[in-house]
C-alpha positions as CSV (number, residue, x, y, z in Angstrom):
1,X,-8.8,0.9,-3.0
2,X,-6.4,-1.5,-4.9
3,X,-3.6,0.7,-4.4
4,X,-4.4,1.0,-0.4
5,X,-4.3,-2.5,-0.7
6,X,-0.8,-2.4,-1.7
7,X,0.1,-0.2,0.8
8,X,-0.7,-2.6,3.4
9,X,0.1,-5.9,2.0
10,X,4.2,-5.8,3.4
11,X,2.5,-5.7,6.8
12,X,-0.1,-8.6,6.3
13,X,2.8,-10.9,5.0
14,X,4.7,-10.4,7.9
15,X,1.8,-11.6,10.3
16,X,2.3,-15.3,11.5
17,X,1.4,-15.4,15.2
18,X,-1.2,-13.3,16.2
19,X,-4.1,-13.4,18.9
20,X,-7.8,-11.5,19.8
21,X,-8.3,-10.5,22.8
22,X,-5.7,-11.6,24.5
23,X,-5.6,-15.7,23.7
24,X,-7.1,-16.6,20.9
25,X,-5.5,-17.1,17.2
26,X,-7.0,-14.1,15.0
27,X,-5.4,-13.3,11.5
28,X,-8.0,-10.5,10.6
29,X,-9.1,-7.4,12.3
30,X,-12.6,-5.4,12.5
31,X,-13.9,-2.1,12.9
32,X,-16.2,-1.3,15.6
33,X,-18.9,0.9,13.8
34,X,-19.5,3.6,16.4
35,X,-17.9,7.0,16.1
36,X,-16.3,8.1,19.4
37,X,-15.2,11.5,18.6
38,X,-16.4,14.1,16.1
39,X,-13.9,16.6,14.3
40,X,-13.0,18.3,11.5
41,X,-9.9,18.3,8.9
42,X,-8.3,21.6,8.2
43,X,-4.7,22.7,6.2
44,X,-2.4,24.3,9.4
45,X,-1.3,27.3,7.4
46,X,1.8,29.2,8.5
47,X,0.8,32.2,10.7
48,X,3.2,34.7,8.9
49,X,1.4,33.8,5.6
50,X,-2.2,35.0,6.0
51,X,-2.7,35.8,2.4
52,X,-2.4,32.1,2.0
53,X,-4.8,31.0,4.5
54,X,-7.1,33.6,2.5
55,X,-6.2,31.8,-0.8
56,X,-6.7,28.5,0.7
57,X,-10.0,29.2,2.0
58,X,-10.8,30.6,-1.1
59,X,-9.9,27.4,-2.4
60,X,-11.3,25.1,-0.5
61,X,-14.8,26.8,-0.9
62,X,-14.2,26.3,-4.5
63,X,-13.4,22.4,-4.7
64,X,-16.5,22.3,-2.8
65,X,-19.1,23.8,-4.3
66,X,-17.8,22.8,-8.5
67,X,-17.7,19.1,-7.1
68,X,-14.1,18.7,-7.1
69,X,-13.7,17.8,-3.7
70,X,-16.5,14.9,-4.1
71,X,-14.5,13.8,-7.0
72,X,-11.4,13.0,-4.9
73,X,-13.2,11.4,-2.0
74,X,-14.8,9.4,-4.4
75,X,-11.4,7.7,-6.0
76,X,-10.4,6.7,-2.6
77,X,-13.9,5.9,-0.7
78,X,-15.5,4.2,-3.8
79,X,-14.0,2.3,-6.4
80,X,-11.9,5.0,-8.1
81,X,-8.8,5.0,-9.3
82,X,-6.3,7.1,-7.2
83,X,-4.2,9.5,-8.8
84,X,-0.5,10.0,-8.1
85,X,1.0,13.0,-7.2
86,X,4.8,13.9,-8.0
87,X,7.0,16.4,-5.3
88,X,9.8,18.8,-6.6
89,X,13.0,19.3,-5.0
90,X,12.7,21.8,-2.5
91,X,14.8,24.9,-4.4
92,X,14.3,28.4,-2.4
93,X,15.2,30.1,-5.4
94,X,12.1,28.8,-7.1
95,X,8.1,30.0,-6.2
96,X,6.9,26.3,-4.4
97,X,4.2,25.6,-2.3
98,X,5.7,23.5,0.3
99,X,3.5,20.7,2.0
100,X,4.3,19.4,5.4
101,X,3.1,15.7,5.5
102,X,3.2,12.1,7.6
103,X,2.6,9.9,4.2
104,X,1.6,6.9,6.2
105,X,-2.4,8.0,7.0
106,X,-4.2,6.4,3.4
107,X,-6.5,7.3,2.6
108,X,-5.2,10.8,2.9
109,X,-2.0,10.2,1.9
110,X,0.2,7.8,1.6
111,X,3.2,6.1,-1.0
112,X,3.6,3.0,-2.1
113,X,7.2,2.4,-1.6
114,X,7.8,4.8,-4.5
115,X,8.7,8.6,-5.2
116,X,4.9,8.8,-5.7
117,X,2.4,10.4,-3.1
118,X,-1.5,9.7,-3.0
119,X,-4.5,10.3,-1.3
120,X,-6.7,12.5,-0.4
121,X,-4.9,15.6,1.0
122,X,-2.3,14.9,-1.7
123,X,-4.4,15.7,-5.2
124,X,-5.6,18.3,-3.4
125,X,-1.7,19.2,-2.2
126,X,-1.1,19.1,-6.5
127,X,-4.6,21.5,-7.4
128,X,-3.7,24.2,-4.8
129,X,-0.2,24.3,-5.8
130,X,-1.6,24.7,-9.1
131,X,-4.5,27.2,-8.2
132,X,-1.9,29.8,-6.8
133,X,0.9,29.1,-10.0
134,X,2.9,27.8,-7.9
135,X,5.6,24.1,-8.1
136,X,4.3,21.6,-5.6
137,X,6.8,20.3,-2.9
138,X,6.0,17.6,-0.4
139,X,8.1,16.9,2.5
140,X,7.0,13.6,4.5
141,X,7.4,13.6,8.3
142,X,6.4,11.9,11.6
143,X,2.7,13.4,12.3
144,X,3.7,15.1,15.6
145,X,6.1,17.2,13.1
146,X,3.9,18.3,10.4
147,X,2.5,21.6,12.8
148,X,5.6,22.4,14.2
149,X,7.5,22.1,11.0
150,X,5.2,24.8,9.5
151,X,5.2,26.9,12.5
152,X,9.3,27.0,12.3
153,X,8.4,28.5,8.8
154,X,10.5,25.1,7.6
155,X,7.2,24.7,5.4
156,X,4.0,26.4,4.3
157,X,1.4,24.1,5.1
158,X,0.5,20.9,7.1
159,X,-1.8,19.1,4.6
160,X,-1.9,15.4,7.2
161,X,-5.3,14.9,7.5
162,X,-5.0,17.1,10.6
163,X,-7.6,17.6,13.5
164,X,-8.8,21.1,14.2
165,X,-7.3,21.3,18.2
166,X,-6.6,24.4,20.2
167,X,-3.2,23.3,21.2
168,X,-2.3,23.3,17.6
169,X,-3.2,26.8,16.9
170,X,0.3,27.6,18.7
171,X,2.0,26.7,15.4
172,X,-0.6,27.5,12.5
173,X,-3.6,28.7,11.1
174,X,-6.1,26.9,10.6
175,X,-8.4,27.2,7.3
176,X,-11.7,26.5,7.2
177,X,-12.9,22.3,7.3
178,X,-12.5,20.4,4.7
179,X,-13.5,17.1,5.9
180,X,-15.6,15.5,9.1
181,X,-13.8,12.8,11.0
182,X,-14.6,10.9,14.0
183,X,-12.4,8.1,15.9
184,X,-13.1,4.4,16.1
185,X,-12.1,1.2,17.7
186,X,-10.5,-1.9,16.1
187,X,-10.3,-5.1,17.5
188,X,-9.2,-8.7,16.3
189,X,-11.9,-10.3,14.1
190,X,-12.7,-13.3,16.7
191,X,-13.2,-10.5,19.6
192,X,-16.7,-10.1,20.9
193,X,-16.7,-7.7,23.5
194,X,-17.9,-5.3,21.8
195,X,-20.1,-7.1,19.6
196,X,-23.8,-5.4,21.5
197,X,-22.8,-1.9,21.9
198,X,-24.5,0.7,20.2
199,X,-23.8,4.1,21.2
200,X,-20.1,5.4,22.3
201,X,-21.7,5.2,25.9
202,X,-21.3,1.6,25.4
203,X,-18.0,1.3,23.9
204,X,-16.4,3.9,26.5
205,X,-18.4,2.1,29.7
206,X,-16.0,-1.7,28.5
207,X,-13.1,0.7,28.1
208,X,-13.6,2.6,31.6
209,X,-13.6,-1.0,33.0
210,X,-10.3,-2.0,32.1
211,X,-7.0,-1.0,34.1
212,X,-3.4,-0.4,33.0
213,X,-3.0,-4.4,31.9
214,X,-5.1,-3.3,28.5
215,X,-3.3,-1.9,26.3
216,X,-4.4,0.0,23.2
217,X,-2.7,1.5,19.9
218,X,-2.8,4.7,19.0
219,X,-0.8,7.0,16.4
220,X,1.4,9.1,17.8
221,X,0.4,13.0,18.2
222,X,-3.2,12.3,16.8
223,X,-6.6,12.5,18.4
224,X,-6.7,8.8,19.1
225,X,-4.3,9.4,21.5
226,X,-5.8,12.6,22.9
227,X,-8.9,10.2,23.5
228,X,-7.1,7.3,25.3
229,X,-5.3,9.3,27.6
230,X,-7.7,11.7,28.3
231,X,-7.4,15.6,27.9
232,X,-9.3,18.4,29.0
233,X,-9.1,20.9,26.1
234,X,-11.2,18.2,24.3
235,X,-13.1,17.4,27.1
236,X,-11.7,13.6,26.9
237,X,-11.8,12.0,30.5
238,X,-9.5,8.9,29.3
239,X,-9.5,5.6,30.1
240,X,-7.3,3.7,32.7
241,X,-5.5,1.7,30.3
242,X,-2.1,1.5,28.8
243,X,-1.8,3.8,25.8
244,X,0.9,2.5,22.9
245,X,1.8,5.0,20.6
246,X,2.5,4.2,17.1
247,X,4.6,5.8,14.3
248,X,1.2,5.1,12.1
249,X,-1.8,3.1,12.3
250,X,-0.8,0.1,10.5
251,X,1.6,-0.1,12.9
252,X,-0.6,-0.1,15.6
253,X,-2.7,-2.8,14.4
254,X,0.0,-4.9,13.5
255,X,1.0,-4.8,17.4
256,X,-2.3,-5.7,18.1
257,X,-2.7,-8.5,15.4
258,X,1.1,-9.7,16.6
259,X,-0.5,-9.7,20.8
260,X,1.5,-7.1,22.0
261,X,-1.9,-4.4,22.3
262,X,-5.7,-5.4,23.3
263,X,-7.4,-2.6,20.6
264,X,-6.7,0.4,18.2
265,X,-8.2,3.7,18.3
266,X,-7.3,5.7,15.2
267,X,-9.1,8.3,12.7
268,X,-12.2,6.1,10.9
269,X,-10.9,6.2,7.1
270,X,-7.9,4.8,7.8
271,X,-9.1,2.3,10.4
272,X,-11.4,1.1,7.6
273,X,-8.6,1.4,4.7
274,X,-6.4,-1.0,6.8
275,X,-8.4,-3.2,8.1
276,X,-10.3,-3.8,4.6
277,X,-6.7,-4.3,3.2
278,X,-5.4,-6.7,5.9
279,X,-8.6,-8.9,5.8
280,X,-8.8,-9.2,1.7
281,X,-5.3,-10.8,1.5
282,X,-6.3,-13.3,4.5
């Protein structure tokens, strides 16, 4: 968690005049504890590769059931220590597994202005590589890339703590779930309108009151979005609100600690990662 901390720390310096709400002073941000979506992480494989969705599958089941996979959680959910992971130089003539990735999603993965990736989806970037003999290569992107990059065969696969979604299936494979995800709301600290709910019913019946004047964060391309706006593969109705999108969500929550957005809806790790980093250098 120190090394989230880190990754954050730029953006909490940079705070100075911020509001909750709307008008009040707030220097620290909270996490509504309600999940608003369910989904599941998966690796977008590139369709023209199905021996390697079969390998990663094969993979995956394995860092499940020898522990592995509870191991790595563990370093970036508990008090581990996070390990970093290097990238070769992208070299055709070479056998590399390439990795499309938005670095800017900790816990999952992220730098800390360095050549060094971590998180999540990154040590387990470094033991597939590994698993299948091959030299690791990451290539960090925008979020909304990561599918379509793999789907142009530019890489082969998206490893971004990536949604399971119909409308991604254009560009990849999906392998089998790694990880269970949900969505959640953050607001400024002093903000108590949400305060009583306790079921998404009551989260989504404030939000369904508001009109375009509230604003709310989002990261670009992601589910959060998906959720704000509404959309009818995932059954989302929307809200009639302003959506902002984001390059990333510390991004987001900056805009909403600096008064320019009402909320934040992003992917529940990192809303916790980011607001538990903001709130400890306060």
């Amino acid at each position: 968690m120190k090394k989230i901390i880190t990754l954050v720390l730029a953006l909490c310096m940079a705070l100075s005049s911020l509001t909750a709400c709307g008008n009040a002073t707030a220097k620290t941000a909270k996490v509504i504890d309600i999940e608003l979506t369910s989904e599941q992480y998966a690796f977008g494989v590139d369709k023209n590769q199905p021996e390697l969705l079969e390998k990663v599958n094969e993979f995956i089941k394995k860092i499940k059931e020898d522990g592995t996979l509870e191991e790595i959680c563990d370093r970036y959910f508990s008090n581990g220590t996070p390990v970093a992971v290097k990238s070769a130089k992208q070299d055709a003539s070479k056998d590399q597994l390439v990795v499309a990735t938005n670095a800017a999603f900790a816990p999952f993965e992220y730098t800390e202005g360095g050549d060094d990736f971590y998180g999540v989806d990154m040590e387990i970037a470094k033991l597939l590589a590994d698993y299948l003999g091959k030299e690791l290569v990451i290539v960090h992107m925008d979020f909304d890339a990561v599918c379509l990059a793999v789907g142009q065969q530019k890489c082969d696969i998206a490893m971004a703590g990536l949604t399971i979604a119909e409308d991604r299936k254009e560009h990849v494979n999906f392998s089998d779930s790694y990880y269970d995800a949900s969505q959640k709301l953050i607001v400024p600290s002093d903000c108590t309108e949400f305060d009583n709910c306790k079921t998404v019913e009551d989260v989504e019946a404030i939000l369904k009151a508001k009109d375009a004047s509230c604003k709310i964060g989002v990261q670009k391309g992601t589910t959060g979005q998906l959720y704000c706006e509404g959309d009818e593969d995932w059954g989302f109705a929307g809200f009639p609100v302003t959506c902002v999108p984001n390059s990333n969500g510390s991004l987001a929550v900056q805009d909403m600690l600096n008064g320019n957005v009402n909320y934040v809806i992003i992917d529940s790790a990192p809303a916790d990662c980011i607001v538990d980093a903001i709130n400890k250098v306060q």
